[in-house]
N, C-alpha and C positions, 0 to 999 in steps of 0.2 A: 372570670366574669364573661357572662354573654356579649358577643357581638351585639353593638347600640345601630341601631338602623339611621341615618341622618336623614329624615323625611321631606326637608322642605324643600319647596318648589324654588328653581334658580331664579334671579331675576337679572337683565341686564347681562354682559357677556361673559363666559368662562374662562378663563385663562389656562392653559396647559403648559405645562415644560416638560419637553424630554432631554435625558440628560447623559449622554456619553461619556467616554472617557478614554482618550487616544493618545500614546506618545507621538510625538514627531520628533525624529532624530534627522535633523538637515547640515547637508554636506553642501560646499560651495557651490554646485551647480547642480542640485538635487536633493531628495531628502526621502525619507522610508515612513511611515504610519506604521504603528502598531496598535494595535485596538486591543484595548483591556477589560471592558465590560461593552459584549455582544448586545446585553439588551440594557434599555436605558433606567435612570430612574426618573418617575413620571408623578409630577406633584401636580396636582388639579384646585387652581381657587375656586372656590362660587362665592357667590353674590348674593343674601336674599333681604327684599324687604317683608318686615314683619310687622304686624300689630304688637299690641301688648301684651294678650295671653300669648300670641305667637312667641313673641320675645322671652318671657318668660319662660317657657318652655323650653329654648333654646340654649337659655343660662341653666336650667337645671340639668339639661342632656349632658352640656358639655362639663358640669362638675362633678356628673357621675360616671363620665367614660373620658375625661380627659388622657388620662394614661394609656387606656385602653383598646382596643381594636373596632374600628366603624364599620359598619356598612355604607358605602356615598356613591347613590346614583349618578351615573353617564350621562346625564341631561344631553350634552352635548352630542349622543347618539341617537336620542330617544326615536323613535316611531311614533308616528302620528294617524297613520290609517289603516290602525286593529279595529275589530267589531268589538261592542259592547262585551264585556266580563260580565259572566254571573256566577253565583257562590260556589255552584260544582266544579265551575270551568277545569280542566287539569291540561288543555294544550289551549293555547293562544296562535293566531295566523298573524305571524307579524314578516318585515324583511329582515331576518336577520343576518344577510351575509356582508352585510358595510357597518357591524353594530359589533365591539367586541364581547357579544354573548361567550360563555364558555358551562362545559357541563362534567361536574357538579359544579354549582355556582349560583347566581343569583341575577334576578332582575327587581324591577317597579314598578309599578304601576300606579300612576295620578289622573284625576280626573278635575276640571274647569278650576287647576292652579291651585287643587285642596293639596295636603298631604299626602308622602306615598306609602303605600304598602309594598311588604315584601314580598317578595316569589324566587321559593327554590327552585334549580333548575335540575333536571333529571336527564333529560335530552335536548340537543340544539339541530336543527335542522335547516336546511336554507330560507326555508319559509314560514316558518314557526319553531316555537320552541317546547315542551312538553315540563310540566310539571310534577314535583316527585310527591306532590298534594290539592287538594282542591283549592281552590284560588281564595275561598274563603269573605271572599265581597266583590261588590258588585258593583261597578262602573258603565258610565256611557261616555261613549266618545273619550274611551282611555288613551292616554300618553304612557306607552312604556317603553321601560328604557332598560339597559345591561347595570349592572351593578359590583360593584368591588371590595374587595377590604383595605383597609386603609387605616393609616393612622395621623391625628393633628400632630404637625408638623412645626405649626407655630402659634403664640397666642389667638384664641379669638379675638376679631376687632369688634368693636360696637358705637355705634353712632345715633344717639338720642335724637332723632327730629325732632319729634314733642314728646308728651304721652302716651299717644297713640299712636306710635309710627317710629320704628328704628330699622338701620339695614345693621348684619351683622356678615362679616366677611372671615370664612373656614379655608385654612391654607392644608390640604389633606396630603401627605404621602400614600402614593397607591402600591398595595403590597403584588406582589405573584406575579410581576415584570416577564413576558413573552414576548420573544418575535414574532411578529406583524407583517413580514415583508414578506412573507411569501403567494403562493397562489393559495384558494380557498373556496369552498364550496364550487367546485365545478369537477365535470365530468369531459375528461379529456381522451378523445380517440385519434390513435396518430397512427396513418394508414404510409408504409413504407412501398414503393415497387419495389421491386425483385425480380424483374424479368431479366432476361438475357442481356437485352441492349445497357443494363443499370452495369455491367461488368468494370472491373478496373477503380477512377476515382471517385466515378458516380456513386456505390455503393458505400467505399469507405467515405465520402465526405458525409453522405448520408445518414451514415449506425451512428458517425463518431460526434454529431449534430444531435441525432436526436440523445445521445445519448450523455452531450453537455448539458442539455435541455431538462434531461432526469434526474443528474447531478445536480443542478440547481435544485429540482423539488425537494431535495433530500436534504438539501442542505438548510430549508428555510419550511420543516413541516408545520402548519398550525396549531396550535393549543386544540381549534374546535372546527369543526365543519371540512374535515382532512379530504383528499380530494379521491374520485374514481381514476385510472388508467389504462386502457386500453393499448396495447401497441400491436398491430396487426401485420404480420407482410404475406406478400400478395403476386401473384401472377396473372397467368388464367385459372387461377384456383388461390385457395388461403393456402401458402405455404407455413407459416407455423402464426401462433396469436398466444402472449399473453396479458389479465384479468388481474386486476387488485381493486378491492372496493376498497375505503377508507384508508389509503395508503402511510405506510409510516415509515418512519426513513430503513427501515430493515426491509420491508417492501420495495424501495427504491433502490436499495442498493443492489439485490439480488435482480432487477430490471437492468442497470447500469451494467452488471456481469455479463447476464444474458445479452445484451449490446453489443458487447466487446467480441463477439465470436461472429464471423463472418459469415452469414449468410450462402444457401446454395442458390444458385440463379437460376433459373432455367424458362422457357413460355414466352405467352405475348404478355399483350398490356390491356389486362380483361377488367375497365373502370369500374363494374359490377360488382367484382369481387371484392375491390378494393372497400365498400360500402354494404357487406351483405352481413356482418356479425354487428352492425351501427344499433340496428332497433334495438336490438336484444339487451345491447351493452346497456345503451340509453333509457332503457324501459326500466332497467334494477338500479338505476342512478337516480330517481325519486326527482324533488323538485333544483337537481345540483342543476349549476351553468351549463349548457351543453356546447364541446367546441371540437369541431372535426378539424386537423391537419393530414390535408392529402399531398404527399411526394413524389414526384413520377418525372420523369425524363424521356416520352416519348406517349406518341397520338395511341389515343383507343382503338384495341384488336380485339375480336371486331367491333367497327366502326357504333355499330347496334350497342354495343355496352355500356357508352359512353348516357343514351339516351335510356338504358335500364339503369340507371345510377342514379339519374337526376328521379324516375321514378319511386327509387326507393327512399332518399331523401325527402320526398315529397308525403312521405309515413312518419316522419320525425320532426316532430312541432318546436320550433322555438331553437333551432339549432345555429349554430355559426359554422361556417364550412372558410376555410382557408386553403387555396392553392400554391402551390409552390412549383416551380417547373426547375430540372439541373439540365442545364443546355438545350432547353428544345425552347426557340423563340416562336414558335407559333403558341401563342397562351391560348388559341379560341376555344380549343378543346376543356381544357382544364377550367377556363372559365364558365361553363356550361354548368360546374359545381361549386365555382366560389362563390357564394350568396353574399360577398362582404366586399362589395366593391370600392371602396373606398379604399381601400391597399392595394388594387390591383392583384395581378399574376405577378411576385417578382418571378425573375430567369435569373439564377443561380447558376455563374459558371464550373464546370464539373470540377471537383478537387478543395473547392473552395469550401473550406469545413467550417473558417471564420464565419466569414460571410453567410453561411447557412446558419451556422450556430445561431448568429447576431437576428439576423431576420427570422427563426422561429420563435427565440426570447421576447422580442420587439414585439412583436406578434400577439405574442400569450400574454404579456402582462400590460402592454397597452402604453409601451412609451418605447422611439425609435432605440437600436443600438448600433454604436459603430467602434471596430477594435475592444468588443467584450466588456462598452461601458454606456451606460444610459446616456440619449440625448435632449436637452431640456428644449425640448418644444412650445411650452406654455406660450398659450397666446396670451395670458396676462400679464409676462414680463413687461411686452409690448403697451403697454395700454397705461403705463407712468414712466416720471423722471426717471433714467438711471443712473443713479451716482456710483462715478469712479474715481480711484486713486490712483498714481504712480508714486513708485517708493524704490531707493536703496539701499538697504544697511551700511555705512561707513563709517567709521570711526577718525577723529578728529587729531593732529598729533601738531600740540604750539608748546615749541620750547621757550615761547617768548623772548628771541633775539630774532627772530624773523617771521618768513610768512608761515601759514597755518598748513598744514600737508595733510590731505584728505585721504584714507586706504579705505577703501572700499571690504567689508566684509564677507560680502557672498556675490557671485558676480549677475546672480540673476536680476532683473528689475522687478521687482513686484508689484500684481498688477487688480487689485480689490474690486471689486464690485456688489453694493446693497440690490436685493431683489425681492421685492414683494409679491405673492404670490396669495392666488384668492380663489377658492372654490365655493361652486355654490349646491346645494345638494348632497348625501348620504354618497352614493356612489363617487363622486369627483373626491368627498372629503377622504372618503379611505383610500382611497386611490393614491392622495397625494399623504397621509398616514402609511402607508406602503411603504412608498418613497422614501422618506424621510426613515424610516425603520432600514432599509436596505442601504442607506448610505451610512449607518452608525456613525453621526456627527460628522468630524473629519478625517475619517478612517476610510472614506472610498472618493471615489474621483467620479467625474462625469463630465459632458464635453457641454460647450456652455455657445451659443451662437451668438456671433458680433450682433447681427441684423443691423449690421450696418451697410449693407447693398455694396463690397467692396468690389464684389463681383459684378459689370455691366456688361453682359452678353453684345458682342459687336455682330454675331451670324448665329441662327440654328445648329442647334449637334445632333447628329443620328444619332439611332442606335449602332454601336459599333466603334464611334468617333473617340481617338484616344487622344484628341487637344480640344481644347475651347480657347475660341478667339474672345477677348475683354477688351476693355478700353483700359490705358495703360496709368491707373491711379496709383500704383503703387513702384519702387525701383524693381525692377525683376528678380533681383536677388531677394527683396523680401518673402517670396511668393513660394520659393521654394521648399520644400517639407509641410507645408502648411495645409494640413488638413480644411475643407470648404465642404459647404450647405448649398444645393441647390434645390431651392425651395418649390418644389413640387408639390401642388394640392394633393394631401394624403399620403403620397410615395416619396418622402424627399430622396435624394442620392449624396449618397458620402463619397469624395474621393479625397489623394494626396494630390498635392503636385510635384510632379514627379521633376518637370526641367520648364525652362524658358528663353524662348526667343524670337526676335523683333517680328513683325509682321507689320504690311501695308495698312489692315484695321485697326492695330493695335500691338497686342502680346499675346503669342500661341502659349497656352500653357498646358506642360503635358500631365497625363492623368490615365489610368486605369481604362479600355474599352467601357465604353456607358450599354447599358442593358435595354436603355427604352430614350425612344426623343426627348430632347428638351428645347423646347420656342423660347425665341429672343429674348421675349418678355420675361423669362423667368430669374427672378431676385436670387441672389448668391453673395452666401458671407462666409466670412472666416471661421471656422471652430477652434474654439480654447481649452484646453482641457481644465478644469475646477474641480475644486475642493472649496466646502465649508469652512470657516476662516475660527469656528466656533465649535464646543462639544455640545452648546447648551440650545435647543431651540424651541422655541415659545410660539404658542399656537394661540389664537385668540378666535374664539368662537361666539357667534353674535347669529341671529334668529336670519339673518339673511345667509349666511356663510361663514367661512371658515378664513383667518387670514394668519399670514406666515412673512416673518421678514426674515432673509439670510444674509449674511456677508460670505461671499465667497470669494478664494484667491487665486491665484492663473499659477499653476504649476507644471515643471517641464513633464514632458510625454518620453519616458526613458525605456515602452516599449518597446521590443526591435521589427 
């Protein structure tokens, strides 16, 4: 039997569940994730009210393909500002890089909340999608959206208002389950130095950075809109460059090899060069993301090049430019090219492979990392109640001639936390669909911030300063191992604390060399490391945004 297209327009909010599936094997004071199903399964309700012939219609759909395989529109993705369709049409300009279009596959198209039609799809592209036929009718001010196979999963409901007026509510399994979490539709040039001075740890923290960086790609390729890569190195001249258009993880791996071989050094530090293969890349990259990462550890030779750089950037429309500096703290140079100031220049100390890894990943995917794991920044956490628990497993032992004797089971204290979470917009919502894809339920960890201001700055810290003075709210022995947030606009700073001792303003507490100032003013809390307390997580989709509840649990950090 032919796939049944399910037409109707949603009404009211979508409900989504993704659905993991993770062992947890826990030992008294620790415990291991094994993840069993990488991609989830993904059941979508909708909602619609219907008229009468509507209704009818609906009762006969579902008795002729009950069994059977659907077609059910992504409402919940749809696009709202394509131009008019007409009957030849065979490409449409929509956004389709926050919309899980895929090719071969299928989208819809509805117009002022009528029924949709179908559209195969042939090619997907960041900004349109192409058709493998003419569009066949003709819309104005069309709503389209991506499309799926699927099958009902559970009875239809149906609810009689009157005669003329019922809602009926489709519980669909969605079939051809892919990861999500990776990068998508962008065009990435990652411009390495290689001059003389990059010699020693600078070079391997370097390759071995960007080369964590492409291991992730490979690890998480798209279904659809696979991405461009450029990786360039550079002196006073391009010392070697390679090119993959539509990368696929056999792309990526044979980049990750090439990585692995060390580099010849030689020259100055010619900014020019580092930017002169950019147009070209960028030009055969169509309407993908465009995002340059530049890495250099030392000022523009000559000085002149620095200002043919910004030149030639200044040929490449719509680009994102990222600086990175490994031990040179004068950023002014480097930021002459970061067009993205809102992250600043970090200064990557030389050798520091983590730390670079962390800050290119953080970078490119658009959420901080610290110790190789996502940090939850969401200013929405902030903005409701947060409910928390404490808890100890114990078990109880009354032999009934005296008192009751309490053994504790596992010696950790377990520490829960609810967290709602809210987007509003196509790009925020895939963004936080990413997320949630890359953390497979509770199979991955990430670090979780008190924002509870435990931290009260008692003096300023340079750059350089390897203690911060606080005011003394906690016992000093708390404080120790305890990774903290210092809440800098756009740049926060991770560090451990390393030791503690008394001081006339307070508590010195020691930490890591800081890379840039931080003023008194600035807010500092605890970081926790978390996991998802649940495999199962529900998305609820409504015309304003997208909303997300999680329970997460506080688990020990048993990296070394």
């Amino acid at each position: 039997m032919a796939d049944l297209l399910w037409p109707f327009a949603a009404h009211g909010p979508a409900t989504e569940v993704l659905d993991w599936r993770t062992d947890v094997l826990q030992s008294d004071a620790g415990e291991q994730r094994l993840s069993l199903r990488d991609t989830p399964r993904e059941v979508l309700t909708l909602s619609h009210r219907l008229d009468g012939p509507k209704l009818a219609e609906a009762l006969a759909l579902a008795r002729r393909g009950m069994a059977g395989e659907w077609i059910v529109p992504l409402w919940h993705m749809a696009d709202r500002s394509g131009s008019d369709i007409t009957l030849g049409e065979t490409s449409l300009t929509i956004a389709a890089r926050h919309a899980d279009y895929r090719a071969p596959g299928f989208a819809v198209a509805a117009s002022n909340g009528g029924d949709a039609y179908l559209l195969t799809l042939a090619a997907v592209h960041p900004d349109g999608i192409d058709l493998t036929a003419t569009a066949g009718v003709a819309l104005t001010h069309p709503v389209i959206a991506p499309a799926r196979r699927a099958r009902l999963l559970a009875p239809l409901e149906i609810e009689h208002r009157h005669a003329d007026l019922g809602y009926v509510t489709a519980r669909f399994l969605l079939q051809e389950s892919a990861d999500l979490s990776g990068l998508r539709g962008t065009a990435l040039y990652i411009a390495i130095d290689t001059s003389t001075s990059m010699s020693g740890a600078k070079i391997t923290a370097a390759m071995a950075a960007v080369r964590a960086l492409v291991d992730e790609l490979a690890g998480t390729v798209p279904p659809a809109l696979r991405n461009d890569i450029c990786i360039l190195l550079w002196h006073e001249t391009v010392a070697d460059m390679q090119v993959r258009r539509d990368a696929d993880r056999q792309d990526l791996t044979y980049l990750s090899d090439w990585l692995a071989q060390p580099p010849v050094l030689r020259g100055g530090t010619d900014f020019a060069m580092a930017l002169s293969e950019a147009q070209g890349f960028f030009a055969g990259a169509g309407a993908k993301r465009r995002i340059i990462l530049f890495l250099t550890d030392g000022e523009p030779y000559p000085l002149g090049s620095a200002t043919a750089a910004v030149a030639l950037l200044e040929t490449i429309a719509d680009v994102e430019v990222y600086g990175f500096n490994i031990g040179l703290t004068n950023t002014s140079w480097t930021a002459m090219l970061d067009n993205t100031p809102a992250d600043g220049v970090p200064v990557i100390a030389p050798g520091d492979t983590d730390s670079l890894r962390d800050t290119l990943l953080g970078t490119l995917f658009g959420i901080p990392r610290y110790r190789g794991r996502d940090v939850l920044m969401d200013p929405s956490v902030l903005r409701q109640p947060l409910a928390q628990t404490l808890s100890q497993s114990f078990e109880g032992v009354d032999s009934g001639l005296g008192p009751v004797i309490f053994e504790p089971l596992r010696d950790l204290v377990e520490h829960g936390s609810v967290l709602t979470l809210k987007d509003v917009g196509p790009e925020d919502s895939w963004s936080r669909r990413r997320w949630l894809y890359h953390l497979r339920g509770r199979a991955r960890a990430f670090w979780l911030p008190s924002w509870g201001r435990e931290l009260v700055l008692q003096q300023e810290a340079l750059a350089g300063d390897d203690v911060l003075i606080v005011a003394p709210r906690l016992e000093p022995s708390d404080w120790i191992g305890r990774p903290v947030l210092l809440d800098l606009p756009g740049q926060p700073i991770f560090r451990e604390i390393t030791g503690t001792s008394l001081d006339p303003l307070g508590l010195r507490l020691g930490i890591d060399p800081l890379d840039r100032h931080v003023p008194i003013t600035t807010p500092g809390h605890l970081l926790t490391l978390v996991r998802l307390d649940t495999d199962r997580v529900e998305i609820e989709h409504r015309p304003a945004g997208t909303e997300v509840s999680l329970t997460v649990l506080d688990i020990p950090d048993l990296t070394p």
